[in-house]
DOTORTI-922130 format. One record per atom (N, C-alpha, C): residue number from 0; residue in one letter; chain; atom name; x, y negated, z. Coordinates in nm, 2 decimals. Atoms other than C-alpha are relative to their C-alpha. Layout:
SITE   pos   code   unit   site        x        y        z
SITE   NUM      a      A     CA        X        Y        Z
...
***
This chain:
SITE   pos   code   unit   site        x        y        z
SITE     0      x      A      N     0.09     0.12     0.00
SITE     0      x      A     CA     0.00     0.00     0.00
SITE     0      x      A      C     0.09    -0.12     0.00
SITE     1      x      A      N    -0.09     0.09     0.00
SITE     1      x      A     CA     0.13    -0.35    -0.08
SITE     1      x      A      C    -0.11    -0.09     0.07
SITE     2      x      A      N     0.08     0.12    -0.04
SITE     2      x      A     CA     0.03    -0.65     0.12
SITE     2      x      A      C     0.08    -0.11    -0.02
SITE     3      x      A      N    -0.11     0.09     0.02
SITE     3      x      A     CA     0.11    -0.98    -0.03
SITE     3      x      A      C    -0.01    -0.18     0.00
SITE     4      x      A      N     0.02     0.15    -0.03
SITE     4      x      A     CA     0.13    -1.36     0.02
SITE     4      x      A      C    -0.08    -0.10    -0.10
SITE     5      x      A      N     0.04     0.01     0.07
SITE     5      x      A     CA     0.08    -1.44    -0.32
SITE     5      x      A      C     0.05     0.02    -0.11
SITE     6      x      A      N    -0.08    -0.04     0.16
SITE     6      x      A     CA     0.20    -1.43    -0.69
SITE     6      x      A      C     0.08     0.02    -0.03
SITE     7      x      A      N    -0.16    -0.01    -0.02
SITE     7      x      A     CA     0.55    -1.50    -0.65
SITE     7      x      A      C     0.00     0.12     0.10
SITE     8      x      A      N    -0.06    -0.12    -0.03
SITE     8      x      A     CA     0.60    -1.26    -0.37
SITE     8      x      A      C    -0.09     0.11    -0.03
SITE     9      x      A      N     0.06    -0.15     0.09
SITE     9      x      A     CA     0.37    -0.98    -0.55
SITE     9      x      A      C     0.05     0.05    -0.11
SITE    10      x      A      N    -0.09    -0.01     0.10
SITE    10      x      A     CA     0.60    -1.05    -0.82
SITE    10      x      A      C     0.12     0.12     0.05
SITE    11      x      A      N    -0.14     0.00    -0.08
SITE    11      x      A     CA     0.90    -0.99    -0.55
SITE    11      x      A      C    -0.05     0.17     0.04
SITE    12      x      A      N     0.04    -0.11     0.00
SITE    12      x      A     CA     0.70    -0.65    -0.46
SITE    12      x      A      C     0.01     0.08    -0.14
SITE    13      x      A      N     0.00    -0.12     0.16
SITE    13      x      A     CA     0.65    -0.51    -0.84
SITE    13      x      A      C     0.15     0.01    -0.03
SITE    14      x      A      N    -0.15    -0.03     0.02
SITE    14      x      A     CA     1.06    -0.54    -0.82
SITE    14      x      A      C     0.00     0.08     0.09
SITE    15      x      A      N    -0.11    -0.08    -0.10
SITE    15      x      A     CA     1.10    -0.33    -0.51
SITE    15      x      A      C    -0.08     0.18    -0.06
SITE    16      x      A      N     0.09    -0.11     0.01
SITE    16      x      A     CA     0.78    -0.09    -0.67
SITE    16      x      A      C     0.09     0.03    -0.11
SITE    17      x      A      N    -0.09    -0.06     0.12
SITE    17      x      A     CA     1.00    -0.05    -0.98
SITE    17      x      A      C     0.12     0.09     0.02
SITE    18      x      A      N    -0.13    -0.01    -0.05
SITE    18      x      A     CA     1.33     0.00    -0.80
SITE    18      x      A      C    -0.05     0.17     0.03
SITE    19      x      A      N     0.05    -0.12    -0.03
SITE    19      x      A     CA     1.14     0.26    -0.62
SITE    19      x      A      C    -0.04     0.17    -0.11
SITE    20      x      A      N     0.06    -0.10     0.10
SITE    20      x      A     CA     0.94     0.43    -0.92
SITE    20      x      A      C     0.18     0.08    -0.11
SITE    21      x      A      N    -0.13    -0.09     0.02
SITE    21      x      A     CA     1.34     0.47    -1.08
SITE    21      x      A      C     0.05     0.09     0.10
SITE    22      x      A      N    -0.11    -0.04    -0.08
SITE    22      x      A     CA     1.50     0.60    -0.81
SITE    22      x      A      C    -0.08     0.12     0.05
SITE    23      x      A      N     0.05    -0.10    -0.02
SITE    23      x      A     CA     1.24     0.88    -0.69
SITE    23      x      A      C    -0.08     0.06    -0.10
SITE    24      x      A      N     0.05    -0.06     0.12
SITE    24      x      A     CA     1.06     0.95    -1.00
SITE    24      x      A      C     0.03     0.13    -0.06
SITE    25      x      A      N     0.15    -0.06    -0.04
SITE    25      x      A     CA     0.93     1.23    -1.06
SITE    25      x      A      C    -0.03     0.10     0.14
SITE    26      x      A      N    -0.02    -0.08    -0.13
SITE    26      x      A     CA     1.04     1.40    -0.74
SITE    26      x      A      C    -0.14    -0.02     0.09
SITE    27      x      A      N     0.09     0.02    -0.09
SITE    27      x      A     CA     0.79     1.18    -0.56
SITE    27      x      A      C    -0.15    -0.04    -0.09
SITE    28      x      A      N     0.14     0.03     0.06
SITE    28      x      A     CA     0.43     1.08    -0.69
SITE    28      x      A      C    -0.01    -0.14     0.10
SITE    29      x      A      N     0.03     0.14    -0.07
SITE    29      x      A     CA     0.34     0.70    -0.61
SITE    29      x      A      C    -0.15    -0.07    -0.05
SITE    30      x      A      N     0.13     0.07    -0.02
SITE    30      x      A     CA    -0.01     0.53    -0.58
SITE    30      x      A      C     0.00    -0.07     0.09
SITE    31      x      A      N     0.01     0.14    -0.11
SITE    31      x      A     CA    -0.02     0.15    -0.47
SITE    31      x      A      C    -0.10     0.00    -0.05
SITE    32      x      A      N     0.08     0.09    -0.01
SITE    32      x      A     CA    -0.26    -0.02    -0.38
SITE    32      x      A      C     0.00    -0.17     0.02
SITE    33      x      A      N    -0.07     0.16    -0.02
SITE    33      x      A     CA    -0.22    -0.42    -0.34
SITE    33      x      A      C    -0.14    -0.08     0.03
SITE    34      x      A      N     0.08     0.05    -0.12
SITE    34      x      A     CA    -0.42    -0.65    -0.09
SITE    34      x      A      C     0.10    -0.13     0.03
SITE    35      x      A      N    -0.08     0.16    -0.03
SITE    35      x      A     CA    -0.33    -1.03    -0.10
SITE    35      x      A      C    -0.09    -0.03     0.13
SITE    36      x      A      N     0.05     0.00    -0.14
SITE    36      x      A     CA    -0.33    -1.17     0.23
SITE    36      x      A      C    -0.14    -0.05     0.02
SITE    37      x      A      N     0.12     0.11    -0.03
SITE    37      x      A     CA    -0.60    -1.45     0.17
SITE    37      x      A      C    -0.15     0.08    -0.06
SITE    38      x      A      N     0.09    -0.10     0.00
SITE    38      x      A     CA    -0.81    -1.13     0.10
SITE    38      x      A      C    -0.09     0.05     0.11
SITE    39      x      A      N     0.02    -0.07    -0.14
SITE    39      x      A     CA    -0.83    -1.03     0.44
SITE    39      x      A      C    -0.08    -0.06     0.05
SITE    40      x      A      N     0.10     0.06    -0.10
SITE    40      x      A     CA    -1.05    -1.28     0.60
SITE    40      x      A      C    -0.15     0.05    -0.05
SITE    41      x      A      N     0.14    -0.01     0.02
SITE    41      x      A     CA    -1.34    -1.13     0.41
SITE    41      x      A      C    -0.02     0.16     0.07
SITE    42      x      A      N     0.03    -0.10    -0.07
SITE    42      x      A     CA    -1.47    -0.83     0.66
SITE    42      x      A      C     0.03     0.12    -0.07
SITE    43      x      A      N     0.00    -0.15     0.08
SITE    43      x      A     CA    -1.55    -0.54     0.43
SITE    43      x      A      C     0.14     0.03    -0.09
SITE    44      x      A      N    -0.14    -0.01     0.02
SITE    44      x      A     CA    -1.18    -0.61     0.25
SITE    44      x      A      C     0.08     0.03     0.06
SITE    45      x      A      N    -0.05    -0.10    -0.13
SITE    45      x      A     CA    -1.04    -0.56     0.58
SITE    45      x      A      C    -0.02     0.11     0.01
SITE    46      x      A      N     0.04    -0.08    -0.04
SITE    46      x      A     CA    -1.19    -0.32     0.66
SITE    46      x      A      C     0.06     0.16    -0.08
SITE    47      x      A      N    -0.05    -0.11     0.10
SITE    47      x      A     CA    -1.14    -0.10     0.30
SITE    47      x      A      C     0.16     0.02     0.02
SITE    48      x      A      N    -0.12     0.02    -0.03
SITE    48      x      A     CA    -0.77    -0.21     0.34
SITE    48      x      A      C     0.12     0.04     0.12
SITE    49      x      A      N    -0.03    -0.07    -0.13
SITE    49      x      A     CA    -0.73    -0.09     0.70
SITE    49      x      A      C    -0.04     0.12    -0.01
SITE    50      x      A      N     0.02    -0.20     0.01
SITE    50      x      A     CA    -0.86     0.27     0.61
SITE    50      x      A      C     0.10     0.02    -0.06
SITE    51      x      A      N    -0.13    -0.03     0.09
SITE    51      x      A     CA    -0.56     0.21     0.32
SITE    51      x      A      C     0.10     0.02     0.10
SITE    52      x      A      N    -0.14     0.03    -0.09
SITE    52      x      A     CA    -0.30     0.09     0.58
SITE    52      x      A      C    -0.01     0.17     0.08
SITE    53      x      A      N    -0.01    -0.12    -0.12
SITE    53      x      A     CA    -0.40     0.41     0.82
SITE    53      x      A      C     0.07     0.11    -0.07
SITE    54      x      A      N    -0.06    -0.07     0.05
SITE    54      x      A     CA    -0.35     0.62     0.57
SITE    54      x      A      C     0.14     0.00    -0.09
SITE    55      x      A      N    -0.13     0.01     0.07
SITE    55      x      A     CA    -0.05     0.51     0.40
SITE    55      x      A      C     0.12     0.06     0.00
SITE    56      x      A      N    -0.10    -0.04     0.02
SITE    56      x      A     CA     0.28     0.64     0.37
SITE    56      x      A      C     0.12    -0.10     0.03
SITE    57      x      A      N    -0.09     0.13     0.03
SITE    57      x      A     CA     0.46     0.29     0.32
SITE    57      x      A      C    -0.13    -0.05    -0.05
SITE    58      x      A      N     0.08     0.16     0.00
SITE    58      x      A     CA     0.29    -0.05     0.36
SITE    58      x      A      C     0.16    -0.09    -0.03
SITE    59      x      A      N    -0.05     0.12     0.03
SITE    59      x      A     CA     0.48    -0.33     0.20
SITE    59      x      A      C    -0.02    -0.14     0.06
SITE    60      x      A      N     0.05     0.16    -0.06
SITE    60      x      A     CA     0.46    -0.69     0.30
SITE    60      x      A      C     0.10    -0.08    -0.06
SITE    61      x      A      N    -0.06     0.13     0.07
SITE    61      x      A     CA     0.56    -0.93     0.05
SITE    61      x      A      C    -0.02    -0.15     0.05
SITE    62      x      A      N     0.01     0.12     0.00
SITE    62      x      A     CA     0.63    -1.27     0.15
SITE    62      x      A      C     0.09    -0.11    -0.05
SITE    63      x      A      N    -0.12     0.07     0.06
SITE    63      x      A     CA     0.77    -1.57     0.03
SITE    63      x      A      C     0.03    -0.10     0.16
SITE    64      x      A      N    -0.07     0.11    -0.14
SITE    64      x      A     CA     0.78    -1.79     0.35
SITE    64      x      A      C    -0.06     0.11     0.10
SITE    65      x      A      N    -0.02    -0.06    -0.13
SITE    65      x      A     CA     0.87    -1.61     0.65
SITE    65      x      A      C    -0.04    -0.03     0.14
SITE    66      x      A      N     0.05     0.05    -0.09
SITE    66      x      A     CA     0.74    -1.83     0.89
SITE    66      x      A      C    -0.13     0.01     0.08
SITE    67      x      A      N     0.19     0.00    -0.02
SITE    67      x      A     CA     0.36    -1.77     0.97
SITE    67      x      A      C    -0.02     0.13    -0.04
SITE    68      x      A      N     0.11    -0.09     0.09
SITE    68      x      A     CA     0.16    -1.47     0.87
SITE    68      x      A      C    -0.17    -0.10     0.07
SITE    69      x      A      N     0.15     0.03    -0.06
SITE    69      x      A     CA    -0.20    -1.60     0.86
SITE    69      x      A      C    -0.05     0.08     0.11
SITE    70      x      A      N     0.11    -0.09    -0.11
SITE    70      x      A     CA    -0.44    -1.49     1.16
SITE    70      x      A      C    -0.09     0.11    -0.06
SITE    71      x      A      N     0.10    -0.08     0.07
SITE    71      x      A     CA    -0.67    -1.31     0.91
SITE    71      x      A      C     0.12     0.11     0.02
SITE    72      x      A      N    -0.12    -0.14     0.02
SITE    72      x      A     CA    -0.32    -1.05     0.86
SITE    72      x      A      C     0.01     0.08     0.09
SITE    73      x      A      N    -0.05    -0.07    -0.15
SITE    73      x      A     CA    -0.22    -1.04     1.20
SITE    73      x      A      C    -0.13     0.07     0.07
SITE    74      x      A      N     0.13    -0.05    -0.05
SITE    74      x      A     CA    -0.61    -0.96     1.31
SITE    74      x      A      C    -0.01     0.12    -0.06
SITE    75      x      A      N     0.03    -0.14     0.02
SITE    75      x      A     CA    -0.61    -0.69     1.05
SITE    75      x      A      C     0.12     0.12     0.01
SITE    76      x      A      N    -0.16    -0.13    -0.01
SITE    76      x      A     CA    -0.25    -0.48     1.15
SITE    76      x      A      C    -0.07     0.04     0.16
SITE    77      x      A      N     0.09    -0.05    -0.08
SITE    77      x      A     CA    -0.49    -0.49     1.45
SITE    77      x      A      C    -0.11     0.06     0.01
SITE    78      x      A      N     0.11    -0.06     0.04
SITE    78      x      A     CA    -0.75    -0.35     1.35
SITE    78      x      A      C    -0.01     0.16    -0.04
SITE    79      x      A      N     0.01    -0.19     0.10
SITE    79      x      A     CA    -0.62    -0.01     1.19
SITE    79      x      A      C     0.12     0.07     0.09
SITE    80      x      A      N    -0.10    -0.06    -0.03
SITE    80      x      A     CA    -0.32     0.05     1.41
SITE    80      x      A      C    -0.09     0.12     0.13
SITE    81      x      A      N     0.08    -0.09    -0.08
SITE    81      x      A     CA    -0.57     0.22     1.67
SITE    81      x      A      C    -0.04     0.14    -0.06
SITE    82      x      A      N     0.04    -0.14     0.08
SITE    82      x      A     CA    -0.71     0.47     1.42
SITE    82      x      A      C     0.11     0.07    -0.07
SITE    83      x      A      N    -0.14    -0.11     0.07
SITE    83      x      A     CA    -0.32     0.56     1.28
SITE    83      x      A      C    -0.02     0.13     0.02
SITE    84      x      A      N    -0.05    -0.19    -0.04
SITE    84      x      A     CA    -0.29     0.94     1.27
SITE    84      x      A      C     0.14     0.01     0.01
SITE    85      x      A      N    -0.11    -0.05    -0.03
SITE    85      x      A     CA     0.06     1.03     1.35
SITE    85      x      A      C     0.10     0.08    -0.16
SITE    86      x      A      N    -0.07    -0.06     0.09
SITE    86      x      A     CA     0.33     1.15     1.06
SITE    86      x      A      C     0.12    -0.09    -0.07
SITE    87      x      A      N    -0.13     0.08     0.10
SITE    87      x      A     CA     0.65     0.99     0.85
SITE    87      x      A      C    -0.09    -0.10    -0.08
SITE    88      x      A      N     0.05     0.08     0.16
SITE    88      x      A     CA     0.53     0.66     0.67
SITE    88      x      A      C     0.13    -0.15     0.15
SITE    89      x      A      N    -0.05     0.13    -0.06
SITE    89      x      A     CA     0.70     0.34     0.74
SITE    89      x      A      C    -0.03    -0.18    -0.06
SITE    90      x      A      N     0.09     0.13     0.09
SITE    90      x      A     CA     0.63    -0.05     0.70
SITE    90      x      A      C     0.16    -0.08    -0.01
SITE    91      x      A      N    -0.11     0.04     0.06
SITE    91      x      A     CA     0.87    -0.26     0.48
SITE    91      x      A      C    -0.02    -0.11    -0.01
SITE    92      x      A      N     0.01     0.15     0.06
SITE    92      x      A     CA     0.91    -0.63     0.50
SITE    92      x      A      C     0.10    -0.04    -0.14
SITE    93      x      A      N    -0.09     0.01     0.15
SITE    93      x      A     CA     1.02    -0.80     0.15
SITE    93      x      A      C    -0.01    -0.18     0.01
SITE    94      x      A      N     0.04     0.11     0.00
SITE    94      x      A     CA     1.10    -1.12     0.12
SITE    94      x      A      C     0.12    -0.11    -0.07
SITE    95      x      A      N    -0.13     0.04     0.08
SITE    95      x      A     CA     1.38    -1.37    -0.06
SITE    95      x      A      C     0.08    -0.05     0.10
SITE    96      x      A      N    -0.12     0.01    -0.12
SITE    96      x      A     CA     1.72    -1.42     0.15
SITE    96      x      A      C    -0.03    -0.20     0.03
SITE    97      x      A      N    -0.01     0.16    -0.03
SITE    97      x      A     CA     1.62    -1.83     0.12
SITE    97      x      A      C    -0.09    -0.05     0.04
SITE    98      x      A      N     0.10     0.06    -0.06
SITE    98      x      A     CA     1.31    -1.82     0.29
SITE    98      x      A      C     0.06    -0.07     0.18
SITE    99      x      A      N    -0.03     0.06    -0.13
SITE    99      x      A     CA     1.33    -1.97     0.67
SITE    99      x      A      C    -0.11     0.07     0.08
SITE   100      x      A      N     0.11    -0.04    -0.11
SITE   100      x      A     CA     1.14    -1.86     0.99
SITE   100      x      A      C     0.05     0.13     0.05
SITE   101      x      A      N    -0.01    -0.17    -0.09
SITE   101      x      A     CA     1.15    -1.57     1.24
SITE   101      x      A      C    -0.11     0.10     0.03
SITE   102      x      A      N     0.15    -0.06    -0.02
SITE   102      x      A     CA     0.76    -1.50     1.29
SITE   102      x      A      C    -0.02     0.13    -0.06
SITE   103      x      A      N     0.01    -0.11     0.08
SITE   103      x      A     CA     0.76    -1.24     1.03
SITE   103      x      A      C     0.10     0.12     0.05
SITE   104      x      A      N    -0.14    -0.15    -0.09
SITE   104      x      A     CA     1.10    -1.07     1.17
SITE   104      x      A      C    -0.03     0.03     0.12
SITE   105      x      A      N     0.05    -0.06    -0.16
SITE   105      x      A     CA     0.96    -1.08     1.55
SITE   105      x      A      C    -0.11     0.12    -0.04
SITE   106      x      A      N     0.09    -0.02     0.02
SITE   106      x      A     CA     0.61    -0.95     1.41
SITE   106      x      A      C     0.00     0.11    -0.04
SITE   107      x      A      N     0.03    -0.20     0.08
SITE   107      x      A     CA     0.60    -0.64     1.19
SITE   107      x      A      C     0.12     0.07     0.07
SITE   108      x      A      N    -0.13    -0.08    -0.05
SITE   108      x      A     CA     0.92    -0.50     1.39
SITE   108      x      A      C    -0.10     0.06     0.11
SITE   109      x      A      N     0.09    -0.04    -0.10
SITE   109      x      A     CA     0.64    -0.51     1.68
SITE   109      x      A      C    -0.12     0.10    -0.02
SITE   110      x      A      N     0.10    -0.06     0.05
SITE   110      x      A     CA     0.38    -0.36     1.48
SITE   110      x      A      C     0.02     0.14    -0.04
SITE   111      x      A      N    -0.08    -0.17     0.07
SITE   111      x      A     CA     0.59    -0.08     1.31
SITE   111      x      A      C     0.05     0.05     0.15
SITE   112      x      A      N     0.00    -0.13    -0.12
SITE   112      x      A     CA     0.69     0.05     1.72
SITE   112      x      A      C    -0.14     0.04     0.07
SITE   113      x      A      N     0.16    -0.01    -0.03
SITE   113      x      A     CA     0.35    -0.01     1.79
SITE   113      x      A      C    -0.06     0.16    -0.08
SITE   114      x      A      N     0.08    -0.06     0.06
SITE   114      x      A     CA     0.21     0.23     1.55
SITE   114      x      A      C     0.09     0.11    -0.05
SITE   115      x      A      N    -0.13    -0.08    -0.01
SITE   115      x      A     CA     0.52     0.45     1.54
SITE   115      x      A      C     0.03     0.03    -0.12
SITE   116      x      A      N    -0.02    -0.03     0.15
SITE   116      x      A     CA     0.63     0.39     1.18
SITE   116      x      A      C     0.13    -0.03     0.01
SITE   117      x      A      N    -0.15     0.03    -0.02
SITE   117      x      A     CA     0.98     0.33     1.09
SITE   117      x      A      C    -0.02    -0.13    -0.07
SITE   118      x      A      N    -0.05     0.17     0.03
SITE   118      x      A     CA     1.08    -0.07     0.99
SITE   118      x      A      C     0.15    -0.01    -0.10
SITE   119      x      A      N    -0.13     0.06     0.05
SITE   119      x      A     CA     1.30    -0.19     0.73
SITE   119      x      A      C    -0.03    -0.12    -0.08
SITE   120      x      A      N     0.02     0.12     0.05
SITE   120      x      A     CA     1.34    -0.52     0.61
SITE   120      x      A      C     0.10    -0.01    -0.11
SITE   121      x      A      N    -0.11     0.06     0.14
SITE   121      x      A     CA     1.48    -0.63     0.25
SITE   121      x      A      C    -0.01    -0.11    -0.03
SITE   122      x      A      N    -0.02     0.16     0.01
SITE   122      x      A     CA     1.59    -0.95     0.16
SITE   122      x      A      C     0.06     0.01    -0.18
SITE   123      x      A      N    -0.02    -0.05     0.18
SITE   123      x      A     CA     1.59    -1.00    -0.23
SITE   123      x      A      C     0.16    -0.13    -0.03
SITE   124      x      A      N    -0.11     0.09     0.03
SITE   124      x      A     CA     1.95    -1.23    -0.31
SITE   124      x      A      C    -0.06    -0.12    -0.11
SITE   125      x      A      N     0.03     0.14     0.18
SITE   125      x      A     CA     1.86    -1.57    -0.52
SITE   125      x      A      C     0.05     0.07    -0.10
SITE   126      x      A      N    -0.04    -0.02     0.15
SITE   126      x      A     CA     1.91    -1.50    -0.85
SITE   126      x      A      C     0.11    -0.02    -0.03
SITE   127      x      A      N    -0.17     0.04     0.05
SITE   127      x      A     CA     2.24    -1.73    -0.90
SITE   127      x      A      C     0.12     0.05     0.10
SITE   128      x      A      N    -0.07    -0.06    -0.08
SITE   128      x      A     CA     2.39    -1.52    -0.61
SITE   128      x      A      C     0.00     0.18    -0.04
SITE   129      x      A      N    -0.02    -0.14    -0.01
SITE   129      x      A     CA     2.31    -1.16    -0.72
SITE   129      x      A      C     0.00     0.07    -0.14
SITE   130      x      A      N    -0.02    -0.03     0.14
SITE   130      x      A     CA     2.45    -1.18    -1.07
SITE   130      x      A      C     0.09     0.09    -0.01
SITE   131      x      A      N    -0.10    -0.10    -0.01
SITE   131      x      A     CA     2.65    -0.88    -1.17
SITE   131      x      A      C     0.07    -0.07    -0.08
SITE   132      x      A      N    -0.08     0.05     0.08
SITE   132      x      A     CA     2.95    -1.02    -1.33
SITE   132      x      A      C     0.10     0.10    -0.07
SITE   133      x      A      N    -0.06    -0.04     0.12
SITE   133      x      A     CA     3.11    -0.75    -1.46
SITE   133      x      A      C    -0.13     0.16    -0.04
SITE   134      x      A      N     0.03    -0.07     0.15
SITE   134      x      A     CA     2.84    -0.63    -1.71
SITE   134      x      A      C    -0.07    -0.08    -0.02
SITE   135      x      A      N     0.07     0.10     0.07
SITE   135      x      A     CA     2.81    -0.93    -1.87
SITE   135      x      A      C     0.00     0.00    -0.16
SITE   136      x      A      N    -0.04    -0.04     0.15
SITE   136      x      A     CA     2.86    -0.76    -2.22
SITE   136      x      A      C    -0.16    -0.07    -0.05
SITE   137      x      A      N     0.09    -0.01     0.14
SITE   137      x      A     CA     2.62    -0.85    -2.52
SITE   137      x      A      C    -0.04     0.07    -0.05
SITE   138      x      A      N     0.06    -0.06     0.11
SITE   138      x      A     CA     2.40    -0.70    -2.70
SITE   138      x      A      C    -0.03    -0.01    -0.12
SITE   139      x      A      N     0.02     0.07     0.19
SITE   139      x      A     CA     2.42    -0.76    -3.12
SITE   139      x      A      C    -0.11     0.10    -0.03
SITE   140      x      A      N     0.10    -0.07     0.08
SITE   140      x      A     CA     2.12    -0.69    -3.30
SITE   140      x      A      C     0.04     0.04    -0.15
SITE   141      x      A      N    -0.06    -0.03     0.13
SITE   141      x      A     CA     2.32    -0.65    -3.62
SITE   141      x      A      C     0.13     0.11    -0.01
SITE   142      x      A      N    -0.13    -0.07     0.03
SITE   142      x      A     CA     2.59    -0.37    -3.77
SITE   142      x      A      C     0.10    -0.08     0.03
SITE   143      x      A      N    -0.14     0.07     0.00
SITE   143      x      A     CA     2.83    -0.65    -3.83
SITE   143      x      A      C     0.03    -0.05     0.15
SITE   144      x      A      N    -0.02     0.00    -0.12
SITE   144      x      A     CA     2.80    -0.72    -3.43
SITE   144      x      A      C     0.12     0.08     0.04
SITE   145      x      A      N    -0.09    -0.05    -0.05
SITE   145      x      A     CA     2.96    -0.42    -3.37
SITE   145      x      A      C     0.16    -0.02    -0.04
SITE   146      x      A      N    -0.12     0.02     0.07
SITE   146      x      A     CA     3.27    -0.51    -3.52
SITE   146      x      A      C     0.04    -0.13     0.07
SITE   147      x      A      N    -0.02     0.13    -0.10
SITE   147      x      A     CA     3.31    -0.86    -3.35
SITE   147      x      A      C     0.05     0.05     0.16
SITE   148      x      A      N    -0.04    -0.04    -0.18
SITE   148      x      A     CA     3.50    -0.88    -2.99
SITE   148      x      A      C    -0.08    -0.12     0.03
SITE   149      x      A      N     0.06     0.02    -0.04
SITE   149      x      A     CA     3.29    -1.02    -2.79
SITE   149      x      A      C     0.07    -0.21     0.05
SITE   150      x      A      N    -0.04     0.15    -0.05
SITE   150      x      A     CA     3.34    -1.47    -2.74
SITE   150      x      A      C     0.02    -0.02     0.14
SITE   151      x      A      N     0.01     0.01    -0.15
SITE   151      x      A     CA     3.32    -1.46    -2.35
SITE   151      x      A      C     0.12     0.07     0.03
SITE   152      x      A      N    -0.11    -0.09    -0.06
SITE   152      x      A     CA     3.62    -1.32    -2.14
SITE   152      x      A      C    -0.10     0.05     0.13
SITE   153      x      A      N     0.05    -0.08    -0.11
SITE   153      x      A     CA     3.52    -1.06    -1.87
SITE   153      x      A      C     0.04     0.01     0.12
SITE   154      x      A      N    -0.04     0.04    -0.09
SITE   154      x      A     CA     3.54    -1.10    -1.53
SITE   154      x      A      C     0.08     0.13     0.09
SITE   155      x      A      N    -0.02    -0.16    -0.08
SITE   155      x      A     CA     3.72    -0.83    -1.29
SITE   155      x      A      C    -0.02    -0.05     0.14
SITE   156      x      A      N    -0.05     0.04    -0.12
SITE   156      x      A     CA     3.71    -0.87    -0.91
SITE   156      x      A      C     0.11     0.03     0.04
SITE   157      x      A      N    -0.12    -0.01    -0.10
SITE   157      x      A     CA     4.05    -0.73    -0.87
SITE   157      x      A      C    -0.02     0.14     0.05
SITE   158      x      A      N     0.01    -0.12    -0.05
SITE   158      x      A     CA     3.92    -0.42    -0.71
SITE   158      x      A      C     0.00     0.16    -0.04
SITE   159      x      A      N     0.02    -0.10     0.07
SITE   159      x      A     CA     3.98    -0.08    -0.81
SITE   159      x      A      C     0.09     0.13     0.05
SITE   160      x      A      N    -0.09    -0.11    -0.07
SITE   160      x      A     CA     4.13     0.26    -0.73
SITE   160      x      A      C     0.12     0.05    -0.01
SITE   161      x      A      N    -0.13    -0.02    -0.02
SITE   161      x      A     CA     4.46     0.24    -0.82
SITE   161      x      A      C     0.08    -0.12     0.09
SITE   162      x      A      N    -0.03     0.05    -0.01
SITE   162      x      A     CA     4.49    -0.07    -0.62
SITE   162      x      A      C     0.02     0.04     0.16
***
């Protein structure tokens, strides 16, 4: 199940659901669901949402500001943690390394011992920070591409196993 702030961090979620769908595919079978926050204040949304959360596996929680969760959110991780059944699932905060605030990092850490899930938090790197620099190769859409060395020089960091 994804829960998310809004567009930008539902965005910031379909990268960690991707990441995911590579990296266990087809080993595991996946079915999200997704539930924006400012959903929650309508009862029967809650409600359907909190039967999702109980049964989940992994709950997401996309946000982009860290600071606040609405009261509607925080009312409904209260709402379903009573009826949990017991087994391996865990809840995952997501959110970008340049947001601010601690509310969100106190909060679901307390909710995930609460309801005896496991907790991990990922922090997505800005963009102009989490460039890979060495595979910055080109791609030519033409034969005669391949034949061309590339205009750019390639970066090393130096590091490597003969060193």
């Amino acid at each position: 199940m994804v829960l998310y702030e809004d567009e930008p961090a539902r965005a910031l979620a379909f990268e960690v659901r991707d990441r995911l769908f590579r990296q266990f595919s087809p080993d595991l079978e996946f079915q999200f669901s997704w539930w924006r926050f400012a959903y929650l204040a309508d009862p029967m949304v809650a409600r359907e949402a909190g039967e999702t959360a109980a049964q989940s596996d992994l709950t997401l929680v996309a946000a982009r500001r860290r600071d606040e969760l609405p009261d509607a959110v925080k009312d409904w991780f209260e709402t379903w943690l009573p009826v949990r059944e017991g087994g391996d699932a865990a809840l995952v905060s997501v959110c970008n390394a340049d947001t601010a605030g601690r509310v969100i990092d106190e909060f679901l850490p307390a909710i995930a011992r609460r309801a005896n899930l496991d907790f991990l938090s990922l922090t997505r790197l800005p963009s102009r920070l989490s460039v890979d620099r060495l595979r910055e190769d080109q791609a030519f859409t033409n034969i005669a591409g391949l034949y061309q060395a590339p205009d750019h020089h390639f970066h090393s960091s130096g590091w490597g196993i003969d060193e």
